[in-house]
N, C-alpha and C positions, 0 to 999 in steps of 0.2 A: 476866577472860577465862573463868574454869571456870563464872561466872554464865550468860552468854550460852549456853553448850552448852547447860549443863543447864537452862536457860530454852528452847531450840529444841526438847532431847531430850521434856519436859514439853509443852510444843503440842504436838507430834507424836503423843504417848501420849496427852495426853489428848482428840485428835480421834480416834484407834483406840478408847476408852474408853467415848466417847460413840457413837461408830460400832455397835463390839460391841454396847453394852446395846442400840441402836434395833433393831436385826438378830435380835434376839433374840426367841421369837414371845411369853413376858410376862417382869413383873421379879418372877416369884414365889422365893420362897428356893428350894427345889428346882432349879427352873430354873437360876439363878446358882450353885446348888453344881453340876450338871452342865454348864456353862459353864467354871469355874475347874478343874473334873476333868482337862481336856484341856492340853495345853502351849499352844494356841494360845489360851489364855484367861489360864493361870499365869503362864507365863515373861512374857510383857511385862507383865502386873502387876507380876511381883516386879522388874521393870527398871523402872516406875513407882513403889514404894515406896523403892527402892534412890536413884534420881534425884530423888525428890521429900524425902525427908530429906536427903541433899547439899545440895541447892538452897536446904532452907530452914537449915541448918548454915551455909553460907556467905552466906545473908542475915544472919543472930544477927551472926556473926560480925561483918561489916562497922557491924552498929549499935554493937557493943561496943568495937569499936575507934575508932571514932567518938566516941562519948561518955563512956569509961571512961579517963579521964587516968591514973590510980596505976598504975604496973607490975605490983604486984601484984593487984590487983582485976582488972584484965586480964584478967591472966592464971588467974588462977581463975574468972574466969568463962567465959573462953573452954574451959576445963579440962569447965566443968559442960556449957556447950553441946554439948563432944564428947561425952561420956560421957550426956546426956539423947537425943539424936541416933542414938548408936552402940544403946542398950537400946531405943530406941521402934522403929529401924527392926529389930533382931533381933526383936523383939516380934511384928512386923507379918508379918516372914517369916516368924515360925513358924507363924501363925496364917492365914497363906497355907499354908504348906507340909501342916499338918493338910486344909485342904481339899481341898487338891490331892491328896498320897495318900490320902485315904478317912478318914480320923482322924476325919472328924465326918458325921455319919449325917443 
C-alpha cells in the first residue's frame, strides 16, 4: 500500500518538477540556485527526495524479502537498506538545505 502513495506522491512531484524547470526562462546553475532559494522551489523538492528514497527503500525492500530466504541475511540486509536510505536521503537534504539557505554561492 505505502508503494502505491508514494508512487502517486512521485508523478505528482515529478510533473511539478518538470513543470518548474520548463517555466523557468534557462537551466543555467544560477538560475536553479535562485529557483531552489525560494520555498516554492525547496520545500517540494525536499518532499520529492524525502518520497523518492521511501519509495525506492520499500522497493529494495520487497526484492530482499523476496529472494533472501535466511532470516538472518534478511535481515541484515534489510538493516543496510535502511541505514544506506536514511544517509543518502539526509545527504541529499542537507545539500538541499545548503542551497536553499545561501550556503553555497
Amino acid at each position: 500500500m505505502t508503494e502505491r502513495v508514494t508512487s502517486i506522491a512521485l508523478l505528482l512531484l515529478g510533473v511539478w518538477l518538470i513543470a518548474s524547470l520548463l517555466l523557468l526562462p534557462d537551466l543555467s546553475y544560477r538560475t536553479v540556485l535562485e529557483w531552489l532559494h525560494g520555498a516554492g522551489g525547496a520545500v517540494p523538492m525536499a518532499l520529492f527526495v524525502i518520497i523518492g528514497f521511501k519509495h525506492a527503500l520499500d522497493g529494495m525492500k520487497v526484492v530482499v524479502d523476496d529472494y533472501v530466504r535466511e532470516p538472518g541475511n534478511n535481515f541484515a540486509l534489510n538493516t543496510l537498506l535502511l541505514f544506506l536510505a536514511a544517509g543518502g536521503g539526509a545527504l541529499a537534504l542537507f545539500a538541499l538545505a545548503r542551497i536553499a539557505f545561501g550556503g553555497v554561492a
